[in-house]
matplotlib code that plots the C-alpha trace (Angstrom):
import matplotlib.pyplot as plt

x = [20.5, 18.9, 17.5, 15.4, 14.7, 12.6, 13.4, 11.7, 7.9, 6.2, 3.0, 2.4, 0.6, -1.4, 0.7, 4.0, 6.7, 8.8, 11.7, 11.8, 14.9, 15.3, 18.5, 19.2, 22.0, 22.7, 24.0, 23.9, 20.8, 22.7, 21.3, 17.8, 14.8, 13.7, 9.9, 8.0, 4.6, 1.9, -0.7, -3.8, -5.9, -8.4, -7.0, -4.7, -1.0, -0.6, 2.1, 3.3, 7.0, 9.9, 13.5, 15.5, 18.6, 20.7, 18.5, 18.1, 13.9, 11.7, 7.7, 4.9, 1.9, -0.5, -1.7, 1.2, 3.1, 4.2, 4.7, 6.8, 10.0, 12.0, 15.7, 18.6, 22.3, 23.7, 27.0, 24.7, 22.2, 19.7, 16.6, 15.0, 11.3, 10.8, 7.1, 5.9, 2.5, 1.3, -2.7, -4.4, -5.1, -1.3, -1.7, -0.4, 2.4, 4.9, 7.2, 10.2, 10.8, 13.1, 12.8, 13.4, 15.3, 18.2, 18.7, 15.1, 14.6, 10.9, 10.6, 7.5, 4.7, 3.6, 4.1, 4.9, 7.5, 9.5, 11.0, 12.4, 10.6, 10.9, 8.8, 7.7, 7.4, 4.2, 2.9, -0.2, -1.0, -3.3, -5.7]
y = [4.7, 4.3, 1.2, 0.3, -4.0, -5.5, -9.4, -11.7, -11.3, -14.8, -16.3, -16.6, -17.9, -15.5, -14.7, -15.6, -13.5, -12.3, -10.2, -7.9, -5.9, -3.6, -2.7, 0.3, 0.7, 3.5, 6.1, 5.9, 7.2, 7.5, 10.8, 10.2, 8.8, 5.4, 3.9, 1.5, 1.8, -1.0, -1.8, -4.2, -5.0, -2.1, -0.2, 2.9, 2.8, 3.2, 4.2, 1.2, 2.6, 4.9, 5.8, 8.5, 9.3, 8.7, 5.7, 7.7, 8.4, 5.8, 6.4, 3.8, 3.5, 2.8, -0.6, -1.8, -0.8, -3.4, -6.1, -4.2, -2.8, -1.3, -0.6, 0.6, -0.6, 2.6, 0.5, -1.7, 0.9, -0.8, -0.8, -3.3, -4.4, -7.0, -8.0, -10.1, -11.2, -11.3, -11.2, -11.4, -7.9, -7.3, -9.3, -6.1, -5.4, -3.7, -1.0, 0.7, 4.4, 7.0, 10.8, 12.9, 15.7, 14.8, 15.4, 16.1, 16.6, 14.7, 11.2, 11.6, 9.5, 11.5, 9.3, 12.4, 13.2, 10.4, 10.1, 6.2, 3.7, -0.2, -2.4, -4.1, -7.4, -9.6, -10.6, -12.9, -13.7, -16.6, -17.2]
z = [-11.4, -8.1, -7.6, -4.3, -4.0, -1.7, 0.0, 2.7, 2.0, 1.7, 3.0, 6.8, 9.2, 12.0, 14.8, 12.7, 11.6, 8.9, 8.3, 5.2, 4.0, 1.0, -0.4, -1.9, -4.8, -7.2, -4.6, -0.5, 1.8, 4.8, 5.2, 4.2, 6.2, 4.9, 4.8, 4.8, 3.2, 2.0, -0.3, 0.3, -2.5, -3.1, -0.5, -0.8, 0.2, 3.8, 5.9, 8.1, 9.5, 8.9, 10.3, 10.8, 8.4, 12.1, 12.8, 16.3, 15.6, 14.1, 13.6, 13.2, 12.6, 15.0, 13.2, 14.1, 17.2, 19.3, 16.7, 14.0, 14.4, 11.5, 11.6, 9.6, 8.0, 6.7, 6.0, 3.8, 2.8, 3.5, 5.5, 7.9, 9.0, 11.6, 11.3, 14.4, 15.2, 12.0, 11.3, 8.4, 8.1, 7.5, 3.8, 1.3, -0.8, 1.2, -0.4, 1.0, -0.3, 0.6, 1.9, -0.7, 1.9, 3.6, 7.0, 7.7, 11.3, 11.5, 10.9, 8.1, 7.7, 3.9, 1.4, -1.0, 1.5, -0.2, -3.8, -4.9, -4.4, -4.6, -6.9, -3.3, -1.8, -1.2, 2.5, 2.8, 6.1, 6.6, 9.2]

ax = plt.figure().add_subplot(projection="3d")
ax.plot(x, y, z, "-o")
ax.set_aspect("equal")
plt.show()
């Protein structure tokens, strides 16, 4: 059973940082892009960054370039987000999910392009 588990969301202060990680068990991803999506309250599920199977291509989105960097443990299959500069408009639930192709060339940013998902992890940044 493939289980995806989310760690390291908690309240924050603007302009602070956290680090979330997601651990994936029930078989290995190392061929399968990884992503990070999130959630604000009556908002849709947005796309916030992914990686690359090889961890050699990694695609953000634009909300957040420059203060988010994700990153990859194939050895621990799991999956990385370094969230710096935090401002309140980065309060969500944030959910890693995997690609559902292997070896996929692009790096997507379509949530339907990925198949297990975690239960996700809460930020609240304050102001």
């Amino acid at each position: 059973q493939v289980q995806l588990v989310e760690s390291g969301g908690g309240l924050v202060q603007a302009g602070g940082s956290l680090r979330l990680s997601c651990a994936a068990s029930g078989r290995t991803f190392s061929r399968n892009a990884m992503g990070w999506f999130r959630q604000a309250p009556g908002k849709e599920r947005e796309f916030v960054a992914a990686i690359k199977w090889s961890g050699s291509n990694t695609n953000y989105a634009d909300s957040v370039k420059g203060r988010f960097t994700i990153s990859r443990d194939n050895t621990k299959n799991t999956v990385y987000l370094q969230m710096n500069s935090l401002k309140p408009e980065d309060t969500a639930v944030y959910y890693c999910a995997t690609d559902r192709m292997e070896l996929r060339l692009r790096v997507s940013q379509d949530q339907y392009d990925y198949r297990y998902w975690g239960q996700g992890t809460q930020v609240t940044v304050s102001s």
